[in-house]
C-alpha distance (Angstrom), angle and dihedral (degrees) to the residues before:
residue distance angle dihedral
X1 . . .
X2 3.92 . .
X3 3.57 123.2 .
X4 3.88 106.0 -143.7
X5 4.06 133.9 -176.1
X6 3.58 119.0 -131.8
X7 3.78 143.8 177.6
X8 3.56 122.9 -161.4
X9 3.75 121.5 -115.3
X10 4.13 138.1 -180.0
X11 3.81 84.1 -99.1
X12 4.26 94.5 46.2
X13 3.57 134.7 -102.9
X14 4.07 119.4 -4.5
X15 3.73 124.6 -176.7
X16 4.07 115.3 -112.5
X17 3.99 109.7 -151.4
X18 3.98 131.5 22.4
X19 3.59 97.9 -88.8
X20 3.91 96.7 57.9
X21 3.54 84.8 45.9
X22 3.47 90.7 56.0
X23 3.53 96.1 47.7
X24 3.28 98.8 52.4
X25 4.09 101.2 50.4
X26 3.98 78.6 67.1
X27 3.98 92.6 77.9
X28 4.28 115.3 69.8
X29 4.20 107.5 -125.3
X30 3.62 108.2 -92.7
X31 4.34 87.1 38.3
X32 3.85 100.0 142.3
X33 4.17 101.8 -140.7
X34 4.34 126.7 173.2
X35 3.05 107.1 -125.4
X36 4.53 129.8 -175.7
X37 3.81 100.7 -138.7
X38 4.70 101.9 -149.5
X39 3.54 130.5 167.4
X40 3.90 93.3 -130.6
X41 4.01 113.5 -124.8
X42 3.48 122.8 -89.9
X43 3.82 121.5 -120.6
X44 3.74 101.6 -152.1
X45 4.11 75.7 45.9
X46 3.69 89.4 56.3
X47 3.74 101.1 40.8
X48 3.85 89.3 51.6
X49 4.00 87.6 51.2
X50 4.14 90.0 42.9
X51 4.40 84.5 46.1
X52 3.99 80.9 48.7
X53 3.38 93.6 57.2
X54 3.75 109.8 35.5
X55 4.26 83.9 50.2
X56 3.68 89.0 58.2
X57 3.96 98.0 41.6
X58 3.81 86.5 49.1
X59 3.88 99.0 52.4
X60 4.52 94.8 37.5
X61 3.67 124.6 78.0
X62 3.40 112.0 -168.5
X63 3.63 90.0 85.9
X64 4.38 134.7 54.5
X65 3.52 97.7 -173.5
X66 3.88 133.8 64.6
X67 3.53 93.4 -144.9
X68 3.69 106.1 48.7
X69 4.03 74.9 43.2
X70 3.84 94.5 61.1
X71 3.75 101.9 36.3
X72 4.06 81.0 54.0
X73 3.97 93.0 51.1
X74 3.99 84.1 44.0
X75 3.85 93.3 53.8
X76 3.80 95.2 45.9
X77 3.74 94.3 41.3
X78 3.75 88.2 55.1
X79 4.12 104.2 -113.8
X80 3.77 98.2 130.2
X81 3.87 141.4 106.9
X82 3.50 125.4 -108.2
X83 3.92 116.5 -147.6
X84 3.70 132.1 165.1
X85 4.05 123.0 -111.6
X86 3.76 118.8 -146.3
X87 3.27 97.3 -99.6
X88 3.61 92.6 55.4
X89 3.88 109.1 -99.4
X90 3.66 125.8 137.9
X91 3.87 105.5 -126.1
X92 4.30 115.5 -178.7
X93 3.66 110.2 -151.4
X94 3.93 118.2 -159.8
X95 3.75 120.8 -105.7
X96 3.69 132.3 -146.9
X97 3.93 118.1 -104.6
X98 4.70 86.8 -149.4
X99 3.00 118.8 119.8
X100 3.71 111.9 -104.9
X101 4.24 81.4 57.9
X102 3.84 98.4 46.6
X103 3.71 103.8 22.0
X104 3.73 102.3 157.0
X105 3.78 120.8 83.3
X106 3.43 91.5 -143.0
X107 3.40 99.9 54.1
X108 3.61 85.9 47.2
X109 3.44 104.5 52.7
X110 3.88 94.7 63.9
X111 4.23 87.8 44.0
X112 3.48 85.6 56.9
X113 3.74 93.8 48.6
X114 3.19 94.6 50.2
X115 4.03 97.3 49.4
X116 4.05 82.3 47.8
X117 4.04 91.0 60.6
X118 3.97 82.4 44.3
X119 3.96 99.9 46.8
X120 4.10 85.3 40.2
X121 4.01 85.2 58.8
X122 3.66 95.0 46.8
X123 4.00 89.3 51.2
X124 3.84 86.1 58.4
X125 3.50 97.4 -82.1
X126 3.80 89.8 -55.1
X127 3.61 112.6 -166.0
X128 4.14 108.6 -86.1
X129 4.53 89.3 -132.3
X130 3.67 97.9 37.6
X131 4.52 79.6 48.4
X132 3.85 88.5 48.0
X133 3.86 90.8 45.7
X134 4.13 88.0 52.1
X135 4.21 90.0 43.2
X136 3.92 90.5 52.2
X137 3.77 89.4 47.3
X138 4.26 93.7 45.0
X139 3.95 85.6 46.7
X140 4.18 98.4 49.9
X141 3.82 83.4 42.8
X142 3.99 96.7 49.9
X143 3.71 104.6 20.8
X144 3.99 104.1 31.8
X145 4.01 117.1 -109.9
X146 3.67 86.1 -92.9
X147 3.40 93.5 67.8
C-alpha cells in the first residue's frame, strides 16, 4: 500500500512531490487501484487545536491530568464511539483528536469547533472570538507563527 499526495486537476488526480510521483509510475495505465481520497490535517490547524486545549486545561480545575482532560473535552464535544455492552447498553467511548484517528481536515475542522464551544463553556462561557484571539496568541508563542 502507498500513501500518495494529490491535487485535483481538469484532467483528474496528479501527484504533488517526487515521491508520489514515484509511486505512482509503479501502476501500468488502465491499473484499477482503491484508493481513500483526505484532505490531510493542517499543522497550524493542529497547533491552534493543541493551544485550545492546553489554554483550557491550564485555567479548569476539576481535572490534574491532560489526558483524562482531553478524553473529557472529547466526550462532551461529541468525538466518541458508540458500541453496545452485552447487556444491551449504549456506552460512547472518547476518541483521540491525532492525526492517524482524525486525519481529514475536514472532519477536523468541525471536531475542533465543536471542542472550541466546549472549552469556551468550561472558561465560563468565555466568548468563542475573544478564545480564538487568546489560542492564536498561545500558538505564535509556543509553536512559532509559522506553524
Amino acid at each position: 500500500m502507498a500513501t500518495l499526495f494529490l491535487k485535483r486537476t481538469l484532467s483528474g488526480f496528479a501527484p504533488v512531490d517526487a515521491p508520489s510521483e514515484e509511486q505512482t509510475k509503479k501502476y501500468k495505465l488502465g491499473t484499477i487501484c482503491r484508493a481513500e481520497i483526505v484532505k490531510p490535517r493542517n499543522y497550524r490547524h493542529h497547533c491552534l487545536f493543541m493551544s485550545l486545549l492546553a489554554i483550557t486545561f491550564d485555567n479548569q480545575d476539576k481535572f490534574t491530568d491532560p489526558q483524562s482532560f482531553r478524553r473529557a473535552v472529547a466526550f462532551e464535544a461529541g468525538h466518541v464511539k458508540e458500541f453496545q455492552t452485552l447487556d444491551g447498553e449504549i456506552l460512547r467511548v472518547p476518541l483521540s483528536y491525532s492525526y492517524d484517528e482524525l486525519p481529514d481536515e475536514d472532519e477536523f475542522t468541525v471536531k475542533f469547533g465543536a471542542a472550541m464551544t466546549v472549552c469556551a463553556k468550561i472558561l465560563h462561557n468565555m466568548d468563542h472570538d475573544e478564545l480564538a484571539r487568546e489560542v492564536e496568541r498561545y500558538a505564535d508563542e509556543h509553536y512559532g507563527r509559522t506553524a
